[in-house]
N, C-alpha and C positions, 0 to 999 in steps of 0.2 A: 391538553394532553401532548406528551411528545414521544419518542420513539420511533421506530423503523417503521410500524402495524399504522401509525397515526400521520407523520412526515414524511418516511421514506430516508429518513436520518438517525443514527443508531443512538441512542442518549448515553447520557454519560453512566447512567445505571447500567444498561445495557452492555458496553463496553468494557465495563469495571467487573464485570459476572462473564465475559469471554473468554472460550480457553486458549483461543488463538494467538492471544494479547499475550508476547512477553513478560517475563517482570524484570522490574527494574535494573535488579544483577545482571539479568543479562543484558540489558539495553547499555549498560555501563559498559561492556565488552566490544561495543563495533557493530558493526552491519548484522540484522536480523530480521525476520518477517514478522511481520505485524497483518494478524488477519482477522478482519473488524466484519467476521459474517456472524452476524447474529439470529436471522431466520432458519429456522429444521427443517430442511427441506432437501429433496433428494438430487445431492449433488455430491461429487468427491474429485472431481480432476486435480484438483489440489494433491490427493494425496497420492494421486497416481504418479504424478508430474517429479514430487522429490525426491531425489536417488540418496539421497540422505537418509531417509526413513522418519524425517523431523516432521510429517504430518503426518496424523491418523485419525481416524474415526473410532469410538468407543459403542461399539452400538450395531447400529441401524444407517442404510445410507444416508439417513434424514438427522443424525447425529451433528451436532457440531461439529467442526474442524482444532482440531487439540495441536497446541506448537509444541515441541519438545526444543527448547530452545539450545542445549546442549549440543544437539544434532544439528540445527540452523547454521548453517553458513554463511546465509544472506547472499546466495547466489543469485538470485530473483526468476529463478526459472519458471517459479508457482505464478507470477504475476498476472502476464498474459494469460495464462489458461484459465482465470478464475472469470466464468460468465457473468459475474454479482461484481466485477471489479472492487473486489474488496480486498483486497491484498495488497500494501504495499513494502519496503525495505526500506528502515531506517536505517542510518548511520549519524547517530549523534556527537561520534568520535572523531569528525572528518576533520576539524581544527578546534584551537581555542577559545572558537567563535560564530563555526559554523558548523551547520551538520549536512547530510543529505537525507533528500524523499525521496525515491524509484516508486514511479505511478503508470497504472495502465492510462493509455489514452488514445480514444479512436479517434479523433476530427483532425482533416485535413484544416488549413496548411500544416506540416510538422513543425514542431519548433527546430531549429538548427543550434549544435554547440556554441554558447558564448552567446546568444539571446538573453536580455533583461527580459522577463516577464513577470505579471501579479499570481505570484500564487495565493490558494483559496483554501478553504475550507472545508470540512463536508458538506457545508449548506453552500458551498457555492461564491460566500463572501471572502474580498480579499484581504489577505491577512498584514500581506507582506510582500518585497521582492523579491524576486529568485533569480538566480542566474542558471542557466542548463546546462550541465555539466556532459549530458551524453544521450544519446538517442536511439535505442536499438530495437530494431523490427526481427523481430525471431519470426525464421520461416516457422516454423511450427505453429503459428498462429496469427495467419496472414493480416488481418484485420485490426490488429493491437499492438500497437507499439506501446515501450519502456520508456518513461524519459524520466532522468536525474536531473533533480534541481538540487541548488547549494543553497541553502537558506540563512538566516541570523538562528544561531542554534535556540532558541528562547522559540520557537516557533514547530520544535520537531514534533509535537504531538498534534499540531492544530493543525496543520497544510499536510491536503491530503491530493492536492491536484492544482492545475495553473487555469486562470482563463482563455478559453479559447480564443486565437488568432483569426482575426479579419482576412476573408480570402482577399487575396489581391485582386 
């Protein structure tokens, strides 16, 4: 069996029936949010968080989280606030050859700009290298920091996070 209920990892069925999930059009356009919450359950800071109005709920607060991609910015302000760390910000548009990931991530050490690191997967596995493009701690949610990785674009759907850094 696989799935979020069975792994704790969203399947590809799973993810292909999310209304969070861009579609393609618009992934072809630049920077967008990608929100891979597939559990009903009662939550929305998400939709609180974008001054955009490009999240909302249809429903109940236990409704999925719906992108309106047109409204998407790919600001990442949703990122941080999402307690499920399911939110990230693609930019598949970044080069000829690379894209970027913008990932929530709580473990100390931080990664610092212009770090090599192995980015992973949702299960965890590495996929690939990345290089870190940016690292931002929004006050508004003390505990989570942003960080941008540059990836080999052929990678933009699978790396959804980097391995954690050895404390010194």
């Amino acid at each position: 069996m696989d799935g979020v209920a069975y792994t704790g990892i969203p399947s590809l069925q799973e993810l292909s029936s999310c209304p969070g999930v861009p579609s393609e059009e618009r992934m072809n356009k630049g920077r967008v949010a990608v929100i891979e919450c597939v559990q009903e359950i009662p939550c929305n800071p998400c939709v609180a968080t974008c001054k955009f109005g490009a999240i909302s709920m249809k429903g109940e607060i236990t409704s999925l989280p719906c992108l309106d991609g047109d409204r998407c910015t790919g600001c990442g302000q949703c990122i941080a606030q999402c307690p499920g760390l399911a939110i990230t910000v693609i930019n598949r548009n970044y080069s000829e050859t690379e894209a970027t990931v913008d990932f929530p991530y709580e473990y100390l050490p931080l990664p610092q700009k212009g770090d090599i690191v192995d980015a992973v997967n949702r299960a965890g596995e590495t996929v690939c290298r990345g290089k870190v493009d940016r690292v931002v701690r929004q006050p508004s949610y003390e505990g989570t920091s942003v960080i941008s990785l540059i990836i080999p674009k052929q990678y933009f759907n699978e790396v959804r996070s980097m391995k954690r850094l050895e404390r010194p």
